[in-house]
Structures are given as structure tokens and as C-alpha cells.
C-alpha positions in Angstrom: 19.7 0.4 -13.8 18.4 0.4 -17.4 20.7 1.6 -20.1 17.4 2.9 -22.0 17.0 6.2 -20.3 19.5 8.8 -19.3 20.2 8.8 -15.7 20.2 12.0 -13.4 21.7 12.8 -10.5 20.6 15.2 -7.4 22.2 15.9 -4.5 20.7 17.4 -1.6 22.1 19.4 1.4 25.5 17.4 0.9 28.2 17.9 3.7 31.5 16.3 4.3 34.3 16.9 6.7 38.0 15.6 7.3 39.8 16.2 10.6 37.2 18.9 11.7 37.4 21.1 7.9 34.4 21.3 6.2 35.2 19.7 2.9 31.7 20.2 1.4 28.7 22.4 3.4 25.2 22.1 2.4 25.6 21.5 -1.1 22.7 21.2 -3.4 23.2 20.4 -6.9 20.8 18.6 -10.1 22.6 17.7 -12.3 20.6 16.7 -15.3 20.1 12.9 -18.0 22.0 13.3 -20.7 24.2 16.4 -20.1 27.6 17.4 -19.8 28.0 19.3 -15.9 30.9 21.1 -15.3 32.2 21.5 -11.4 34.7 23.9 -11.3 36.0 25.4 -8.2 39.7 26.3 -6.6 41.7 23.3 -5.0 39.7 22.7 -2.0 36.7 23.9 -3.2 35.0 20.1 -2.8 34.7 19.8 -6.4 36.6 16.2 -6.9 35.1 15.5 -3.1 31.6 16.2 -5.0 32.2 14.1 -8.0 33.3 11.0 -5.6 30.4 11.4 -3.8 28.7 10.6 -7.0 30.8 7.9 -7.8 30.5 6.1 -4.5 34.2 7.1 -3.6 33.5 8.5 -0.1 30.6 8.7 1.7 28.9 12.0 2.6 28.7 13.0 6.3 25.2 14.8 5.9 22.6 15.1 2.9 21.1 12.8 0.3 21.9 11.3 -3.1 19.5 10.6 -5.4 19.7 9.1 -8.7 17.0 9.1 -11.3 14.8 10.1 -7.8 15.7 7.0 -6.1 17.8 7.6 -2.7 21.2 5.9 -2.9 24.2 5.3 -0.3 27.1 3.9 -2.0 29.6 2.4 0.2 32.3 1.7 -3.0 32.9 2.6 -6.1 31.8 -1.2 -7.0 29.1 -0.3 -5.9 27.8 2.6 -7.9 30.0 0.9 -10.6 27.0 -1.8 -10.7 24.2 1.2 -10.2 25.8 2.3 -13.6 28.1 5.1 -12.5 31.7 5.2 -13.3 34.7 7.1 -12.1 37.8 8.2 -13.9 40.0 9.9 -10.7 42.8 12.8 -10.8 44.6 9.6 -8.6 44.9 7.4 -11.0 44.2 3.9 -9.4 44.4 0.7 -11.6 46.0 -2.1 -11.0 49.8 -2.1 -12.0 50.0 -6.1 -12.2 47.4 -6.3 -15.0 47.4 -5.7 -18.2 46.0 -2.9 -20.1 42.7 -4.9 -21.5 42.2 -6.7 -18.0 42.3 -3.6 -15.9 39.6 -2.2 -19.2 37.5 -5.1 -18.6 38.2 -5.8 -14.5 34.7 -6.9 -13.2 32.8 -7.2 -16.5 34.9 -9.8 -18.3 32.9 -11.6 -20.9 32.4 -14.7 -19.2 31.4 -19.0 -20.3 30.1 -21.4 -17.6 32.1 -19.4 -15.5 35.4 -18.6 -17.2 36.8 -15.8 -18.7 36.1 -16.0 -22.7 40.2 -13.9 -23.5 39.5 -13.6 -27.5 36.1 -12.3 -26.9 37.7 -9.9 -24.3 40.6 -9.0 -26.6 38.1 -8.4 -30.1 35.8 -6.4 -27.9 38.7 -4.2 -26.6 40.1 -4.0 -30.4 36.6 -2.5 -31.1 36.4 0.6 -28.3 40.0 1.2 -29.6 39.1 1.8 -33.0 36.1 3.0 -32.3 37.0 5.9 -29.7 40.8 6.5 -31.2 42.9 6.0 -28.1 46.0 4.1 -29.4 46.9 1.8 -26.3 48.6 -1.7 -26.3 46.3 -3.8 -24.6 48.5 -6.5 -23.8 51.3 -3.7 -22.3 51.3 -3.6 -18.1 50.0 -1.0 -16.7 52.4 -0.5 -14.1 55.0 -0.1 -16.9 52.8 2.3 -18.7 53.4 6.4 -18.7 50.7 8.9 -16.6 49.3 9.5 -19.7 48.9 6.2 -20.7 47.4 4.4 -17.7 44.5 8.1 -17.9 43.7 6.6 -21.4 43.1 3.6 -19.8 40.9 4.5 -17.1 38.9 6.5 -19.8 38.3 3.2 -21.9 37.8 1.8 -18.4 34.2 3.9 -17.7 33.3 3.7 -21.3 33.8 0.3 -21.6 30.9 -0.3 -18.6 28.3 1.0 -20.5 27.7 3.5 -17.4 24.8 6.1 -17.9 26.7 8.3 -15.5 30.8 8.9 -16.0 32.4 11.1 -13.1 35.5 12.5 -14.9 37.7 14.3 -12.7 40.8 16.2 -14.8 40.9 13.5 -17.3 43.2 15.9 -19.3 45.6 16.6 -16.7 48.2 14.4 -18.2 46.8 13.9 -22.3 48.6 15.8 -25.4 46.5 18.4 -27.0 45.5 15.7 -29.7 44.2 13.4 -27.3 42.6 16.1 -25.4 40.6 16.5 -28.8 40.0 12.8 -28.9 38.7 12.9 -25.4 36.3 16.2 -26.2 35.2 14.0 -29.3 34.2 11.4 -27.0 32.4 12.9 -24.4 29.8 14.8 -27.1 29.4 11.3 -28.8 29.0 10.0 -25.4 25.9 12.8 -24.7 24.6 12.3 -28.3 23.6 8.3 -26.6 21.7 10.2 -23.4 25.4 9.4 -20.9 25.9 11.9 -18.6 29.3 13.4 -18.2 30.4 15.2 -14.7 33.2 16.8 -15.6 35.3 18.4 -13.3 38.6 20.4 -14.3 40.5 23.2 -13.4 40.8 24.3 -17.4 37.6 26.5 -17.4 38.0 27.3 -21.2 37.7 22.9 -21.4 34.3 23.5 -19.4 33.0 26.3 -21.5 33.7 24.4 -24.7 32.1 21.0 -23.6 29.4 21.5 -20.4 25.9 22.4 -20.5 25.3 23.6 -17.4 28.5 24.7 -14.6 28.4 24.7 -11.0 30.9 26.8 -9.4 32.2 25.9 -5.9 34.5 28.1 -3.1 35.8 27.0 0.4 32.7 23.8 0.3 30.0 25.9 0.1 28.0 26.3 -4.2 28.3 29.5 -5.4 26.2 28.9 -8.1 24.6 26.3 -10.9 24.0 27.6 -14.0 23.6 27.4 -17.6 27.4 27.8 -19.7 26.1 30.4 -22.1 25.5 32.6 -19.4 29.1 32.3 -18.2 32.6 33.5 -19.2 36.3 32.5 -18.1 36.2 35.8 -15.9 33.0 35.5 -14.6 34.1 31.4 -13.7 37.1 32.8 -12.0 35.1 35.6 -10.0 32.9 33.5 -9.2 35.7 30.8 -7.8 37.7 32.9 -5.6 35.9 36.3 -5.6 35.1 39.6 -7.4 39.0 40.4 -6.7 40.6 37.7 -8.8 42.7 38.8 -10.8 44.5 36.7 -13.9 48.2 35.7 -13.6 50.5 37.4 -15.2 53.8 35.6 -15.5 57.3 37.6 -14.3 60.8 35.8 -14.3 63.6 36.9 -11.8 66.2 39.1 -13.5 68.8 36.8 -14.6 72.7 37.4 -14.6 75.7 35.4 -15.3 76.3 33.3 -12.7 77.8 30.3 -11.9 77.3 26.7 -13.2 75.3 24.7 -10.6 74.0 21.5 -12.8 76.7 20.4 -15.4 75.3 17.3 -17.5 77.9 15.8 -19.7 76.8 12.7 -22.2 73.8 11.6 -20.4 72.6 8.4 -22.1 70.6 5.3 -21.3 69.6 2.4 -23.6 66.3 3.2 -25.9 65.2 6.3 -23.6 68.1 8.6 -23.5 71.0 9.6 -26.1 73.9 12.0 -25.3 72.2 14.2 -23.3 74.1 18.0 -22.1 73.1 20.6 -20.3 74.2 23.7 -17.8 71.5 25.8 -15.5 73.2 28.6 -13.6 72.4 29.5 -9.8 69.1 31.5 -10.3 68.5 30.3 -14.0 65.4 28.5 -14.6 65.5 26.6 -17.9 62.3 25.0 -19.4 62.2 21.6 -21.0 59.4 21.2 -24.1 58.1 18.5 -26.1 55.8 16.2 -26.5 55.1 13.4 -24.4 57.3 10.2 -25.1 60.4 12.8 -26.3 61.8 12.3 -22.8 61.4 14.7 -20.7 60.0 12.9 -17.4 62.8 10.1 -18.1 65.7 13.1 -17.8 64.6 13.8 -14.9 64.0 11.1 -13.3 67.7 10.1 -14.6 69.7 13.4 -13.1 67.0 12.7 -9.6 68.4 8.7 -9.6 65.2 7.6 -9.6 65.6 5.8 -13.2 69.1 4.2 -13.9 72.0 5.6 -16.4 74.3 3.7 -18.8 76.9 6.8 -19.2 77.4 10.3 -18.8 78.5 12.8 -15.9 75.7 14.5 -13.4 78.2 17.7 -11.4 76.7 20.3 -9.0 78.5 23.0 -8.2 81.8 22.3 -10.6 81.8 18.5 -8.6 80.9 15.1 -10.3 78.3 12.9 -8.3 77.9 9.6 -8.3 73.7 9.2 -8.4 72.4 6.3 -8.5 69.4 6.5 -6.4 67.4 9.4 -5.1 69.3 9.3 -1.8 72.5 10.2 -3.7 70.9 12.8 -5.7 69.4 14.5 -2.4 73.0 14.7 -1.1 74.3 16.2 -3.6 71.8 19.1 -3.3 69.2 17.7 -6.1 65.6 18.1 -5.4 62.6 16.5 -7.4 59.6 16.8 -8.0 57.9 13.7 -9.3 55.0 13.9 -12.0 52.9 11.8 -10.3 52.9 13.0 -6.4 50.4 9.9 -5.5 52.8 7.3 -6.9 56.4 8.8 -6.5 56.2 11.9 -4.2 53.7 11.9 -1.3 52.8 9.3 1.4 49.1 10.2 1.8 48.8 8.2 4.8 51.0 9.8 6.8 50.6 13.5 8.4 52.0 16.3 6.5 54.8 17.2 8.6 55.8 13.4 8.2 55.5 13.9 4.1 57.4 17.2 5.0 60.2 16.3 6.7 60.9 12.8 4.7 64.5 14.2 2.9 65.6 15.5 6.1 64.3 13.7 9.3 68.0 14.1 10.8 67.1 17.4 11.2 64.0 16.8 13.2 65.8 14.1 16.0 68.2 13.9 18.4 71.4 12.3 18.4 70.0 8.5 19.8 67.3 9.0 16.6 64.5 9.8 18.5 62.3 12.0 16.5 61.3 15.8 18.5 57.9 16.1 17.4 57.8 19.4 19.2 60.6 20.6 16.6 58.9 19.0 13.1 55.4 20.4 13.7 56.9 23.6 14.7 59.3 23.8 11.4 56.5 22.5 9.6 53.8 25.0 10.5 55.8 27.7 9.3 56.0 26.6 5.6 52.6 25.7 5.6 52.2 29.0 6.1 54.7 30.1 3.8 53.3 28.4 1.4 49.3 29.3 2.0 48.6 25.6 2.9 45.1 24.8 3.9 44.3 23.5 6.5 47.7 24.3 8.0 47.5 21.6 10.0 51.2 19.5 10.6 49.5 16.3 12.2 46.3 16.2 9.7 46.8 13.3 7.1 48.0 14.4 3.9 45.1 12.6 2.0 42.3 15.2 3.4 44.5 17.6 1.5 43.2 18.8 -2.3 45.5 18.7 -5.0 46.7 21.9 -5.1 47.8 22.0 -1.1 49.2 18.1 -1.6 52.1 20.1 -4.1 52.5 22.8 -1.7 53.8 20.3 0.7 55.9 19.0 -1.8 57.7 22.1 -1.9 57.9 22.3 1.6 60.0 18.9 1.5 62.2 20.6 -0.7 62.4 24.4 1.1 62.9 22.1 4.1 66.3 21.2 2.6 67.1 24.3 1.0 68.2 22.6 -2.8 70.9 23.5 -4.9 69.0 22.1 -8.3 65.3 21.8 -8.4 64.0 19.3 -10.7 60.2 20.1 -11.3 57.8 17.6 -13.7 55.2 19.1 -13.9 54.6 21.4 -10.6 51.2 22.3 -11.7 49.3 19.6 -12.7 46.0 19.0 -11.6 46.0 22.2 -9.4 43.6 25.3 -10.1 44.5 29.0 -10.8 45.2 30.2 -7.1 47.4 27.4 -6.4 49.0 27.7 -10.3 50.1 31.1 -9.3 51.5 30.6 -6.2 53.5 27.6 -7.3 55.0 30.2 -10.0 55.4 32.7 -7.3 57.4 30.0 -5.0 59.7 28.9 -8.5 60.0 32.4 -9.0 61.4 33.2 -5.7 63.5 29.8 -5.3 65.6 30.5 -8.4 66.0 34.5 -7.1 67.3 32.8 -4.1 70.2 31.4 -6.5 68.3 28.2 -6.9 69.1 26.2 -10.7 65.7 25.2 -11.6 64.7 22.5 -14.5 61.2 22.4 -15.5 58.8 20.1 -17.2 55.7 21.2 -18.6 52.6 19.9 -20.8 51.4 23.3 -21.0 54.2 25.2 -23.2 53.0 28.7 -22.4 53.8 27.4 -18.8 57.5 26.8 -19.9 57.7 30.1 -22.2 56.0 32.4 -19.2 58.7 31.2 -16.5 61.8 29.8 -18.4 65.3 31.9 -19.1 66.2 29.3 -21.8 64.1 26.4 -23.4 65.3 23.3 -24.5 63.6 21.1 -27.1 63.3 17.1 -26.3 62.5 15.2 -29.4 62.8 11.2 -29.3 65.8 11.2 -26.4 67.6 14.0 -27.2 67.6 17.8 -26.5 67.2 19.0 -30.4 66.8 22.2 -29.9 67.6 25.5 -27.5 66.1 28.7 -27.4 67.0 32.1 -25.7 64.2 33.8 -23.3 60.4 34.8 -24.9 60.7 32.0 -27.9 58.1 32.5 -30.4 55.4 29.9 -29.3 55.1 28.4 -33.1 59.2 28.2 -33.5 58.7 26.1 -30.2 55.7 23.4 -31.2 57.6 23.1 -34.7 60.6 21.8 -32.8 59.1 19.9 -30.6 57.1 18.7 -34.0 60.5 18.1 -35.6 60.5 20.6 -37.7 62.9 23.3 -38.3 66.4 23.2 -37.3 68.9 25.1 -35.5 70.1 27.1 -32.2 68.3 30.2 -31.0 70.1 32.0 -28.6 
């Protein structure tokens, strides 16, 4: 494909199924040269199964794709890669073992009689740097790199192709509020050239601000295709799940004085963490802000054992654990909840009782070890449905699943086990407004259980809405602690640095 023209995209009587579920039925969408199209839907809608149709991801079962009128049939992302369409995923999927600059450049390496030409490569990625803002070691591995992090690189990634067509499916999922500027910067200078931008998201106000036209998906099947300015946030959200949505509206669990579940004492590790303290009570949840790189995700992972600690104490329930990896952590009643469920929580392969059952599978087999299968999709069919899983299938792979139902399971590791301390980085990422709710309802009704509940969250009026107490991270430490219903500037100033004290 020429780079001269913008390229457009039409999709015709698109279907696609997993394990007998319609994922997508009889879709028809145009999506227009040089324009920014928003696909918003719930989670399993078929919005990200749309945009990797596009992108050569998966193949459709039924219907056509056409691109600039011509009828394609993708059979990898290479593929439409080389047809000039490129892909930034929700599951983030780079290579770990590279480098920042070769995973940028993987496949279009600036080449001499053969060989890579590395201080070409390295000047032209010093260039998209500059020129798009996203500050990113290039010689830094990507395997060692933060979520947020290794998103910025995919995004250089699809701009660094030249690709007339970029799928972009949540690429703010896991970016500050200043790089989410950065981003929104880019994709209008990115129209501006004739690119065209599908952009899926769950953040409709993100969709109103940047698309032209919005297509609006529920259960596989298109609701609608139109133009933004004849949409709202309410009419998006009626138009997702039905005339009945209603918004969320956040309620805590009364909380009482109660005893001390999670005792941290002195928590420190080299460079990351320094003196670290806290209490939750049974039925407390406390909220932990600040900005990405203050430390948040590395606390967690330290009290969860999945990150190693050079001192401090870690008690639950008045005793001191020794936790060193996540099995200790699980028997001492700790549960976690990963912020990236592709890389650290979920085993997509298996079936979702398997992904279920994982912290427990005594539980689930007799006393010789042989696993009652009878027993685990039995067990497990009940929290699906609990939890409004769909398809509530136990034996259906847990990859068919959209993102919102992949966390659900999640949870239903951790209900499975019945926690003592529920460690949660951010529960909510990635999923839409149904699912967002729920997953509040189910925190909600954990800590009323008598559950102590720590929680992570990019969104702050995420962590204000649901948390007892907030506690401020800033550069290692915990800087800061407010009392319930903080004052959502007091909070950002903290997190900021600014300002000083206790607010109880």
C-alpha cells in the first residue's frame, strides 16, 4: 500500500465465534481514510474482537474485509502489518528479551547489504522520541519495563511503521493523565497526515473528545455507527447496554472498629521501597494513590511475595509471616490481584475452572491427588454465576473470555479461597462500565464480609469513591494519609509532592 492516500476500511457481514458464543454477528461497519473511529461497546461486546479483525489478529468466521475496496484475508498481524495496518493490543505483546528500540523497530530495521545499520536505528528512534514526547530508554529491556512503559512502546511501535491504519485498543489503560495528553496529541497529528485511528476504549468521554464518527456494539451484534456530535456519554451508555443503564454510584460498607488483619512494620527494599507501615482492619478498605513510579504496584507485589524484601515485618491476624513467595503469602490468607492478569494472573490457555481453582486445587482432589472434575466445574459454575461471568462456561478456555469476564475469574480464584487480605492493582483496568460496577459491587461486599482490602488505582476518583482511608505513595514511601471523602485536589497535591501533613 501507498502511504500517499489515506486508507479505509469496510467490513461487511462480519461474524466470529468461540466455543459455540457468538463473539461478533453480522457486523457491518465503514470506517472512513483519514478519521479517528471510535468502537465502544461493554466487555464482550466484540469491540477489541472487531479491531483485531482489522489488524489481522484473528480471522473472521463469516463476512468480508475490505480495505481501500480491495478484499483482504489476513492470516497475521505480519501480515496486515506489511498491508500497512498496525495494532497496539489491551494484551500487551512485545518481546521481553529485546530492547526498547529493537522491539520499536522489529521487522523494519534500517538495513546495509543485509545487516542491521544500529546508529541509524538508534538516531531514527531518538527522532520519534523527540518528536512525539514519550520519554522511554531505548536501550532499557522490555521485560524489565513497567505496564505503562512497555504501552508507550507499542505506541512508538505502530507509529514507527508508517501504517496508514493504527488499531488502538485501550492504549490508555495503563498511561498517567499527562501521557494520556501526549497520546491524544498524537493521534490528532496523526489524522492531520490522512492516518486513520480505530480507537477502541472503554473511557467514552476519551472517544467523544478524539473520534469522528462512533460505533456502538452490545452482545456482537452493531447497535449503531454514527457521527460523535450527535452523541453524548448517556446516549453511548444507553446505547451499550440498554435504555435502563443507569450510572454508578459509588457506596462503601459501613465501617467500625475492628480488628487489625494486615500489620506492616518497616517494609523496605533497596531503590524501590523505604520504611514502609501500614494497618487495614477486617472490613476496612484502604486506597493507595499516586503516581505511577511512586510505588504502588512494587508494595504490593512485596506484601503478595511476588517481588523480594530486604527488611520489615508482613503479620495477618496479630501473627508475623514469613513471605517470600506467593505460595507463602496465600497461606497466610493473602490474596492478589496482579496488574497485569495476561502476564502475572491468568493462564489463558487453560479452562476457567483450571484458572479458578489454581490457589486451591487441594480442594478439588482426592487424597491420591487425583483431580474430581465433577467437583471443580461444579464449584466453579456457581461463582461464575455469582459473579455474572459470560459465557459461564467452566471448561471453555479462558482466552475466548473479554476483559472484563477474564477479572471476574480472577475474583473467583480468590472467593474460592475465602482471603483474609485482598491485595487489588488495579481491579478495573481495561474493563467497561457494567463490569466496573460489579467489580465494586464484589470489593464492596468482600470487605462487608470482614475482608481487609488494599487497593491500587490509576483512576483517583476510583480510590476516593470506594476507600475508608487513603494513603499517599510518593518516591517509595507512604507520604501521606487521609481519612474517608478526601478532597480530590488535597489528594493529587500529595501525590504531586506538595503539601504536608496527616489528615485523619
Amino acid at each position: 500500500m501507498s502511504s500517499a492516500a489515506a486508507a479505509h476500511v469496510r467490513l461487511v457481514e462480519i461474524g466470529k465465534r468461540y466455543s459455540g458464543t457468538k463473539a461478533l454477528d453480522n457486523v457491518s461497519v465503514l470506517v472512513a481514510g483519514g478519521t479517528v473511529h471510535g468502537l465502544v461497546g461493554a466487555n464482550g461486546a466484540g469491540k477489541s474482537t472487531l479491531g483485531k479483525i482489522i489488524g489481522g489478529v484473528i480471522r473472521p468466521d463469516d463476512g468480508q474485509l475490505f480495505v481501500d475496496d480491495r478484499p483482504v484475508r489476513y492470516t497475521s498481524p505480519r501480515e496486515a502489518r506489511l498491508d500497512g495496518i498496525a495494532t497496539i493490543s489491551q494484551e500487551l505483546s512485545p518481546m521481553p528479551h529485546m530492547t526498547v528500540i529493537e522491539n520499536v523497530y522489529f521487522g523494519i530495521e534500517p538495513r546495509r547489504s543485509g545487516f542491521v545499520q544500529w546508529r541509524q536505528m538508534r538516531k531514527q528512534y531518538e527522532d520519534l522520541v523527540a518528536q512525539w514526547g514519550f520519554e522511554l530508554d531505548g536501550n532499557a529491556k522490555v521485560g524489565s519495563l513497567r505496564t505503562a512503559d512497555v504501552q508507550k512502546a507499542e505506541i512508538l511501535r505502530a507509529v514507527a511503521s508508517d501504517a496508514r491504519v493504527i488499531v488502538m485498543d485501550e492504549p490508555t489503560s495503563s498511561l498517567t493523565s499527562v501521557e494520556t495528553e501526549k497520546l491524544h496529541r498524537m493521534i490528532a497529528a496523526l489524522r492531520e497526515r490522512g492516518k486513520t485511528i480505530v480507537y477502541v476504549s472503554h473511557f467514552l468521554d476519551e472517544v467523544l473528545d478524539l473520534a469522528d464518527t462512533v460505533t456502538v456494539l452490545r452482545s456482537g451484534r452493531l447497535v449503531r455507527t454514527a457521527p460523535v456530535t450527535e452523541e453524548t456519554e448517556e446516549s453511548l451508555v444507553a446505547g451499550m447496554f440498554g435504555a435502563a443503564a443507569a450510572a454508578e454510584n459509588f457506596e462503601k460498607p459501613k465501617h467500625v472498629t475492628a480488628p487489625v488483619v494486615l500489620d506492616v512494620s518497616g517494609l523496605r527494599r533497596k531503590g524501590v521501597l523505604r520504611d514502609i507501615s501500614l494497618q487495614i482492619r477486617a472490613g476496612e478498605i484502604v486506597g493507595l494513590a499516586g503516581l505511577i513510579g511512586s510505588g504502588r504496584s512494587e508494595l504490593a507485589r512485596s506484601i503478595a511475595g511476588a517481588d523480594p524484601i530486604d527488611g520489615g515485618t508482613i503479620a495477618v491476624n496479630g501473627t508475623v509471616r514469613r513471605i517470600r513467595t506467593p505460595a507463602d503469602a496465600i497461606a497466610a490468607g493473602i490474596a492478589f490481584l496482579p496488574e497485569s492478569r495476561k502476564d502475572d494472573g491468568l493462564f489463558l490457555d487453560l479452562s476457567i475452572a483450571a484458572n479458578t481453582t489454581f490457589a486451591d486445587v487441594g480442594s478439588v482432589a482426592s487424597r491420591f491427588g487425583v483431580l474430581r472434575l465433577a467437583q471443580e466445574r461444579g464449584e466453579t459454575s456457581a461463582l461464575l454465576k455469582l459473579l455474572s461471568v459470560e459465557p459461564p462456561v467452566p471448561s471453555a478456555k479462558l482466552a475466548s473470555l473479554s476483559g472484563g469476564n477474564q477479572q471476574k475469574v480472577m475474583f473467583a480464584r480468590w472467593l474460592f479461597r475465602n482471603p483474609r487480605v485482598l491485595i487489588l492493582d488495579e481491579p478495573t483496568r481495561g474493563v467497561d462500565v457494567a463490569a466496573r460496577a460489579a467489580i465494586h459491587r464484589l470489593i464492596n461486599n468482600l470487605a462487608a464480609e470482614g475482608a481487609a482490602v488494599l487497593m491500587i488505582s490509576s483512576e483517583i476518583e476510583e480510590v476516593l469513591g470506594l476507600a475508608h482511608r487513603v494513603l499517599v505513595m510518593r518516591r517509595g514511601s507512604v507520604t501521606r494519609e487521609f481519612g474517608a471523602d478526601p478532597p480530590l485536589d488535597t489528594v493529587m497535591e500529595a501525590a504531586f509532592g506538595l503539601g504536608g501533613g496527616t489528615i485523619a
